[in-house]
C-alpha positions, 0 to 999 in steps of 0.5 A, a space after each residue: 500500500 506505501 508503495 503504490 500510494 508513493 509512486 502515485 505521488 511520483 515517489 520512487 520505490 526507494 523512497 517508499 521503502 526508506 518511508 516504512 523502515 522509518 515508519 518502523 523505527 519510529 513506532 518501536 519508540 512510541 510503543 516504547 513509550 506508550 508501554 512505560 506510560 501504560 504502567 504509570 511511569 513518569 512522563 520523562 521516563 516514558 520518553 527516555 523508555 521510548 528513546 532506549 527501545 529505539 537506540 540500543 545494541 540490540 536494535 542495531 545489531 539484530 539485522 545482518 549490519 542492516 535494519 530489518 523491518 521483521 525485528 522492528 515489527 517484533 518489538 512493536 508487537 510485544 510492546 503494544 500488547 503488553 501496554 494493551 493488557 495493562 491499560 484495561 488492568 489498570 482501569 485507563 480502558 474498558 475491558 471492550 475497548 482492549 479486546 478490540 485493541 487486540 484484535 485490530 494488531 492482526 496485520 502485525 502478527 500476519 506479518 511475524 509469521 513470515 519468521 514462526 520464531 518471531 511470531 511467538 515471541 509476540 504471542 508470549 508477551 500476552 501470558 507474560 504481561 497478565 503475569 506481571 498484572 498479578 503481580 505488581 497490581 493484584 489478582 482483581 487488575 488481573 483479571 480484568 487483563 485476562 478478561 480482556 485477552 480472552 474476549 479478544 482471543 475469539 476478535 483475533 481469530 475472527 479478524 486474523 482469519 485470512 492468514 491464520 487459516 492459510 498458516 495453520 495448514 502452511 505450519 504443516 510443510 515446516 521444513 522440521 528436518 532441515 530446521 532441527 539440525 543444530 549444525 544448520 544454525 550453529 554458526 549463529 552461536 559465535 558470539 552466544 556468551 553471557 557478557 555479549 548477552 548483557 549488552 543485547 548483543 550476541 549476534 553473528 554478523 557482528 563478527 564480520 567486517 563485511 556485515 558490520 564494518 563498524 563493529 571494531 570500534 565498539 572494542 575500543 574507547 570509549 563504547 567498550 566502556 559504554 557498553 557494560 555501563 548501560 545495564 550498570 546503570 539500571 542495576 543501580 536500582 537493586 541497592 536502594 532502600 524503600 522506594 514508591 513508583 506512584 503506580 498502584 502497586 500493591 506493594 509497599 515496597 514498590 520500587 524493589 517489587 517491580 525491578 527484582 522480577 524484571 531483573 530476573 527475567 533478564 539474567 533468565 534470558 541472558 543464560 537461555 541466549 547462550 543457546 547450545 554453549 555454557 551454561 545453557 546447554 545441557 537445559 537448551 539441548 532438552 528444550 530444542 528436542 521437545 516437538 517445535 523445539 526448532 522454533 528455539 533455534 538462534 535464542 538471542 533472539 528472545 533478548 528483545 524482551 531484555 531489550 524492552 526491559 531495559 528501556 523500562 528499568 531506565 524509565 523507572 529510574 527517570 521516574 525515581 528521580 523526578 519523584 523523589 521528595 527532598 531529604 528522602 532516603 536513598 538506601 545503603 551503601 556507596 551508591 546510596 551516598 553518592 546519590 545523597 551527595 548528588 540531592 545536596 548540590 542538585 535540586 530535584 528538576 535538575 536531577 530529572 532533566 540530568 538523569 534523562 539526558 545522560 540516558 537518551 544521550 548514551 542510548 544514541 551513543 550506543 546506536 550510534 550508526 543510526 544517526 550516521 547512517 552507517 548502519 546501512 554501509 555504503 562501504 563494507 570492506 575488512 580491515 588488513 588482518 581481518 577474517 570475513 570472506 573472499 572480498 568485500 561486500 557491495 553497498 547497503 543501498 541497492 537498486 535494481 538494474 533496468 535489465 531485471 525490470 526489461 527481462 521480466 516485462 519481456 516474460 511476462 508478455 502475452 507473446 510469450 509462450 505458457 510454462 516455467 522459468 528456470 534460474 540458473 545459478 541455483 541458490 546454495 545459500 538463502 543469501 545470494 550476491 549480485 554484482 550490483 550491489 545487493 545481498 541478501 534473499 533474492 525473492 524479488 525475482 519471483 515479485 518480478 515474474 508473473 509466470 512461476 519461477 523455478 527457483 527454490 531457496 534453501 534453508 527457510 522456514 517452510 519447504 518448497 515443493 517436495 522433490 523440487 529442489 533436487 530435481 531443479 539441481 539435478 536439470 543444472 548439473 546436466 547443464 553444466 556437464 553437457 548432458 543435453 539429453 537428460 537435461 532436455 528430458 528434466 526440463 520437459 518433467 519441470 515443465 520449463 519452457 525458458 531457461 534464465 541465467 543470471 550473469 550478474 552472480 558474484 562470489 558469495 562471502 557465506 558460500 564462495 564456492 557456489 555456482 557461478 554464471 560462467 559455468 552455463 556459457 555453454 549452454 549455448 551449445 545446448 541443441 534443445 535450447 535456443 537463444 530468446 533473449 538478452 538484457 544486460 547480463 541476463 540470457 533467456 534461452 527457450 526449449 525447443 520443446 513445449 512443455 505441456 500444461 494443466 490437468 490431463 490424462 495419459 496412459 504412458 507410465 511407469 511404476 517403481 515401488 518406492 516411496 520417493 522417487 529420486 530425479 535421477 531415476 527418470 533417466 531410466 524411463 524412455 521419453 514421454 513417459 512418467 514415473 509413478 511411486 506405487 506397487 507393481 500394478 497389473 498390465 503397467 510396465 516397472 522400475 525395480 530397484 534391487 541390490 547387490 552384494 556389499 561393498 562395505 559391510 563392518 560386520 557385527 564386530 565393526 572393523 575395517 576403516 571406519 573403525 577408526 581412528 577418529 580424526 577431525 574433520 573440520 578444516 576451519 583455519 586455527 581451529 584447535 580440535 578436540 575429538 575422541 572416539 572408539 569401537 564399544 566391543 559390547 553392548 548388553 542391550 543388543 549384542 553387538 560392537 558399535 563406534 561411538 564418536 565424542 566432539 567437543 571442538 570439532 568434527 569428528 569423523 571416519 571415513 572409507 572409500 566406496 568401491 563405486 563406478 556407476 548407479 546408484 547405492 544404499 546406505 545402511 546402518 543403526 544410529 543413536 544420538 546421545 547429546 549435541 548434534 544429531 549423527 551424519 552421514 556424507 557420501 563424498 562426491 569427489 570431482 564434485 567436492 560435495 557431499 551428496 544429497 541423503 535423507 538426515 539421521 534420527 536424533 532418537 536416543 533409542 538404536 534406528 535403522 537408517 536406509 538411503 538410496 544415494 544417486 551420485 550426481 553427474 561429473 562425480 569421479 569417486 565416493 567416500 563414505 564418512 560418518 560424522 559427529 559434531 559441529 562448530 562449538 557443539 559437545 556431541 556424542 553419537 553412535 553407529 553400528 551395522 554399517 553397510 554400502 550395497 550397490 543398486 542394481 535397476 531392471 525394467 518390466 515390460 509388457 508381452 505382446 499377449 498381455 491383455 490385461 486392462 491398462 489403467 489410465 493416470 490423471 497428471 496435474 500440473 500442481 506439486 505433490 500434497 494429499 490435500 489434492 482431491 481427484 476423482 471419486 475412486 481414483 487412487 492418488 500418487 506421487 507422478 515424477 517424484 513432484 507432481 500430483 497424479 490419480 491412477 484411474 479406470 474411468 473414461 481418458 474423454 470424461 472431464 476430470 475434477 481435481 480440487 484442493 481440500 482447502 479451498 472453500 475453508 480459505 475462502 470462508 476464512 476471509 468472509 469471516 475475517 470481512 464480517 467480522 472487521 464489519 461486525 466490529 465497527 456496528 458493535 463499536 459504533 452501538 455502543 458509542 451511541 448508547 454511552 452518549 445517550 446515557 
């Protein structure tokens, strides 16, 4: 809505987006401020609470060396609702009038749920605020918050409809695996210490110039000093003696009941945001392995709450000055003197007006970069000697080239034809960097492309289609080894009738090795593709083929009977066939998938290579390892010898080599995860120096069975097999057992020309495989092409066919309730008002 009222007004896009992020920050200072009025704080502190939520390490460090409007919406979120929930305890609104309150901030919450983790962040701060209601007000104020929360629980829902009811069955395509290992966000945990955690700031990127090119100065003097004098400062009010608030407390004891518990949420969170390292991590470990334990990944997060706090601690302390009656005891000890000192040379109105500016100018100070402007960096170069990556980072401030523009009004013309585009180079991080400046999640791409873009990022929230991404690297890889006919055969499956490269890739500093545009000039040679078009650095090359669309019914397939069917098992299926994953049907030629005898099999004893000894695999430069590991000769439990590898600095693994020419093999073993991060397996693709894409180990503390079928990929020369336990900065110990390598061997059913049987037919839509697709009554739905919905069915090919998504009148419905309900909230507004003015 900014955007367009903007351009209307003949603003840029740029303009717009400045205009949001401010809009933003300020909102994070008014709610600040709000919430310290809210509790009855004095009107100064209310402003230096508004100030400190705005400027502070934690506002500033929390984006990647950026300003992210995600975090800025989280601590609005928290602080609004919490000022609601305390403004109906405390008599400033009805208990209606709170309940709507809380229902219109739906917009706010829809937006948290882009980052599941964020979003209970704000839904926790309801329970905690009527907690805090109890507690510093009484039982009676209690329940009016309750009241109010549980009135505005159903307006909520009313009004939120139109994105819970979509999220609710979105939460069902979590990305759990990827999202649970500890290794996919350990590097997170770098700075996670208890003393980066008191300043608000444990955050990764801090750490690396290219992000941050500021951060080196808040080592030296004077904000090394500054840092750790901020929350000195307000544990100042622990040492004093009987104090009052003017709040309403029930304690007569007011100054003392309000900042103890809010001191102790904050040393509560400060050890929780140390995450998998000391002290939290015997405490975290446990938690993270609870059912959405992965919603508690990267902690330091949860220190907005101590962000929130600290800027009320400092609006309490502005408030204990500017009420503090003359002659007043101040308490005991040092500090209690010096502060009697300071009341016999300061009246009280200095001390106020002292006390708020010396706060608000060391919040600035602190948050510096927001007033310089250097917290969007223009220049993000390492210093000499310093660790980032393989160069600098491009300038914060970023537009996008005319070409995308050009290049996405020349695909999304009527003259172009249907089907999907495919984006070359794949994306081997969610961070990507342009050569034109930008970094970061390259989803404008499909903001950009009317038509469906194939380009799946990984490594975020929700996964994408089941079986996409694979299948997407796999089409790359025949690219890039001229194997033109596969790669033909895999475009035709994705339905792709244009190919994008994007030449303006730069080296990334998270993954320098990642693919690059270079590697797809030969794409060119491709006889199936043809040049389309060019705009700058960006080609588009069309298949020759035109891919076919929609829903439609076909006899042609295939079946193989398991599970998940690899893309690489379409190169066994003659052209203009499909693949189905179910049993052997009757009149339907198959796949079979057999096995061979064992290329490594270490045998009940467990012998051989990997036995060890256990070596360290990690070659991160000056890293200290710290590995153990050895064959258990007996375990009563299952009588038989397993390795069981220690990590407390380091990777530990071993490794065999796999005696392999060609096709496919399977992995086989037992696995048991005793604490750390869970156990891994790599089969290394060596010419490809890449592990290959395998199905992640249980992180059961009970012996599993673990099968997988690996298919190495195109220009791989050899393979090792290692297994791993272990990551950066993570204690681990992980057990294996029973391990075995057998090759694959894959045979083909075909139909004798005296079969008779009835062949049934297979109905392929266009859409990616989920069991919320329906087909047709008595048609049996599968997974086509290891992608795509499909329904094996007997009936009429002529007969019109009804596919539907289960979900669809629920959605529906979902935003007429969300519509009625917004309506019904003004007429019931609007009444009530009515009725007040005539009584």
């Amino acid at each position: 809505m900014i955007v367009k009222t903007v351009t209307i007004l003949g603003g840029s896009e740029g303009l717009a987006q400045r205009l949001w992020l401010t809009l933003l920050f300020v909102g994070v200072g008014l709610s600040g401020a709000l919430l310290a009025r809210t509790i009855g704080l004095h009107p100064i502190g209310g402003l230096v609470a508004g100030v400190l939520y705005a400027f502070n390490p934690y506002t500033l460090s929390m984006g990647l060396g950026t300003v992210y409007a995600l975090f800025l919406a989280t601590e609005i979120a928290i602080a609004l609702l919490a000022s609601v929930v305390f403004a109906v305890a405390r008599h400033q609104i009805g208990i209606w009038r709170g309940a709507v309150l809380l229902g219109i901030t739906t917009p706010l919450l829809g937006v948290l749920f882009g980052t599941p983790p964020q979003l209970a962040i704000g839904i926790a701060a309801l329970p905690l605020a009527v907690v805090a209601v109890w507690w510093v007000w009484g039982p009676s104020a209690a329940k009016r918050g309750l009241l109010a929360l549980l009135i505005g629980i159903p307006i909520t829902l009313a009004l939120s409809a139109y994105w819970i009811v979509p999220a609710a069955i979105q939460i069902g395509a979590a990305a759990t695996a990827n999202l649970a290992g500890l290794d996919t966000w350990s590097f997170a945990e770098g700075r996670a210490t208890l003393a980066n955690a008191f300043w608000l700031n444990p955050h990764w990127p801090w750490a690396v110039p290219e992000y941050v090119p500021y951060a080196s100065n808040y080592s030296q003097f004077p904000l090394i000093a500054l840092i750790y004098i901020y929350p000195a400062i307000l544990t100042s009010l622990l040492v004093l003696r009987q104090w009052t608030l003017g709040i309403g407390s029930r304690h007569w004891n007011e100054g003392l009941a309000v900042t103890v518990p809010m001191f102790s949420i904050v040393l509560v969170l400060v050890f929780f945001s140390t995450g998998t390292r000391f002290p939290a991590g015997p405490v975290f470990t446990k938690l993270y392995g609870l059912p959405y334990g992965w919603l508690l990944r990267e902690p330091g997060r949860f220190l907005v709450f101590n962000c929130l706090i600290y800027s009320l601690l400092a609006a309490v302390l502005v408030t204990r000055v500017a009420s503090q009656r003359e002659g007043a005891s101040s308490g005991v000890g040092p500090l209690a003197e010096i502060w009697a000192g300071l009341k016999r040379w300061l009246p009280g109105p200095t001390r106020s007006t002292l006390t708020t500016a010396l706060l608000c100018a060391l919040g600035l100070t602190l948050a510096y970069p927001f007033l310089t402007g250097a917290v969007i960096p223009d220049t993000r170069v390492p210093a000499p000697g310093e660790v980032g990556g393989p160069g600098p980072l491009p300038s914060a401030h970023v537009s996008v080239p005319s070409y995308w523009t050009e290049m996405a009004s020349y695909l999304n013309s009527s003259a172009r034809r249907n089907g999907s585009v495919l984006v070359l180079p794949l994306d081997d991080f969610y961070q990507v960097s342009y050569t034109f400046g930008f970094h970061g999640s390259d989803v404008f791409i499909p903001n950009l492309i009317d038509r469906h873009v194939i380009l799946p990022v990984p490594q975020g929230y929700f996964q994408v289609t089941p079986g996409l991404q694979p299948a997407a690297a796999l089409t790359a890889a025949y690219l890039r080894n001229r194997d033109w006919t596969s790669a033909a055969k895999m475009l035709s499956t994705l339905g792709v009738s244009y190919i994008l490269v994007r030449g303006d890739i730069s080296p990334s500093i998270v993954a320098p090795g990642g693919d690059l545009p270079q590697n797809y000039d030969i794409v060119k040679a491709d006889p199936f593709v043809t040049p389309d078009y060019q705009s700058g650095p960006l080609k588009l090359f069309a298949t020759t083929e035109v891919p076919q669309s929609g829903t439609r019914t076909t006899p042609n397939f295939w079946t193989v009977d398991t599970p998940a069917i690899d893309p690489h098992l379409l190169a066994y299926v003659p052209d203009g066939l499909h693949l189905v994953s179910h049993h052997p049907i009757p009149g339907v030629p198959g796949l079979t998938v057999g096995g061979g005898k064992p290329v490594i099999d270490v045998g009940p004893r467990f012998s051989g290579p990997l036995a060890g000894p256990v070596v360290d695999c990690d070659g991160t430069p000056g890293h200290v390892s710290s590995v153990s590991g050895g064959v258990i000769r007996t375990d009563a439990s299952q009588a038989f010898s397993y390795l069981k590898m220690t990590s407390t600095s380091g990777i530990a693994c071993v490794s065999q080599p796999i005696p392999w020419k060609a096709g496919p093999i399977v992995i086989q073993a037992l696995s048991r995860h005793i604490q750390g991060d869970v156990p891994r397996i790599c089969v290394m693709e060596e010419g490809l120096r890449q592990c290959a894409s395998v199905r992640n180990l249980s992180n059961s503390a009970s012996w599993t069975t673990y099968t997988a079928t690996i298919y190495p990929d195109p220009g791989t020369l050899s393979l090792t097999l290692y297994l791993t336990a272990g990551g950066p900065g993570l204690d681990s110990i992980n057990e294996f057992a029973n391990v075995r390598v057998v090759p694959v061997s894959l045979q083909t059913s075909t139909l004798k020309s005296s079969d008779s049987t009835a062949r049934p037919s297979l109905i392929i839509s266009e859409t990616g495989y989920s069991r919320d697709w329906i087909g047709p009554v008595g048609a049996e739905h599968v997974k086509v092409d290891g992608i795509f919905n499909g329904w094996i069915t007997t009936q009429d090919p002529s007969k019109p066919v009804d596919v539907y998504y289960r979900y669809t009148a629920l959605i529906g419905t979902a935003y007429l309730v969300s519509d009625l309900g917004l309506i019904a909230l003004v007429l019931i507004s609007l009444v009530r008002r009515a009725r007040v003015r005539r009584n």
